[in-house]
N, C-alpha and C positions, 0 to 999 in steps of 0.2 A: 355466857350460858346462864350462869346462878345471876345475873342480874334481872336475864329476864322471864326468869322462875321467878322471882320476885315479885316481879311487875306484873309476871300473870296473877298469881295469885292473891294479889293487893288489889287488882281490879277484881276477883271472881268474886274475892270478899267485899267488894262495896256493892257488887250485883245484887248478890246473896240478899243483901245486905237491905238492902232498898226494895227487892222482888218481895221479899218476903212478909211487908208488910211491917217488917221494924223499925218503920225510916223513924226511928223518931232523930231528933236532930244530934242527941248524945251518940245515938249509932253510925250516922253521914258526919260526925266530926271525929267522931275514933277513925271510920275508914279515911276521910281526907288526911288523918295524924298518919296513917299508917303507908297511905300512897306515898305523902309527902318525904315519910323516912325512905321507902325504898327508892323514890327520885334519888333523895339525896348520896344513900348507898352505891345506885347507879352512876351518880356521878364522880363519887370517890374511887369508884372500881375502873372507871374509862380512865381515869386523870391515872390511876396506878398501871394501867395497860398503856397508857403512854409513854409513860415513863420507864419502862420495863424494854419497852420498844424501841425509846430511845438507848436505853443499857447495851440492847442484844447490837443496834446499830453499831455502837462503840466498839462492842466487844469485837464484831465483824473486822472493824478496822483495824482494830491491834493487830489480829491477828495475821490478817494481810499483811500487816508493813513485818511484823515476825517472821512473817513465811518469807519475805522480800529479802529481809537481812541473813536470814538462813540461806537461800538462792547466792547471796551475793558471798557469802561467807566460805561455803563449797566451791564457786568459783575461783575466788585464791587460792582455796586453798588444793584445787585442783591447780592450778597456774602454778603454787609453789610443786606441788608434788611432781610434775613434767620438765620444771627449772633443776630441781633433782636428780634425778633422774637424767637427763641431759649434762648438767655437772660429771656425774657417778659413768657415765658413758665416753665421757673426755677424757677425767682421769683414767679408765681402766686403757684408751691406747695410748693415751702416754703411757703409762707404767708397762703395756705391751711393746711399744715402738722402744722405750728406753732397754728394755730384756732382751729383745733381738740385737741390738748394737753388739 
């Protein structure tokens, strides 16, 4: 977006610029100076939006595999907690079946 707020307004200013009968050549070399920075701005702003994009890709994946190990971590520990449970249900008829004797 502010890039190419930029880029408009560095062209309106070399229209301006030339329309208006100021071409002298100090005036179409200020605006070429000043196109040329916001080219250049434009392309440090995309190179940073790429890389940002590659960040957020990253980040996406972490979190996946987080969410994955979390997934996998509840399943044990659900697996131990039914193991439990199943133990705790053994014991209680044995110590039932041993009390009726």
């Amino acid at each position: 977006m502010m890039i190419k707020k930029v880029l408009k307004v560095s062209a309106i200013a070399l229209v301006l610029g030339v329309a208006s009968g100021c071409a002298s050549q100090a005036a179409v070399d200020a605006a070429q100076a000043t196109a040329d920075g916001a080219a250049r701005d434009a392309a440090a702003a995309k190179s940073a939006a790429e890389a940002a994009r590659a960040s957020a890709d990253s980040a996406s994946q972490t979190a996946a595999s987080a969410q994955s190990t979390a997934d996998q971590a509840l399943s044990a520990a659900t697996e131990a907690q039914n193991c439990c449970d199943a133990n705790r249900d053994r014991l209680e008829r044995m110590f039932q079946k041993s009390m009726s004797k």
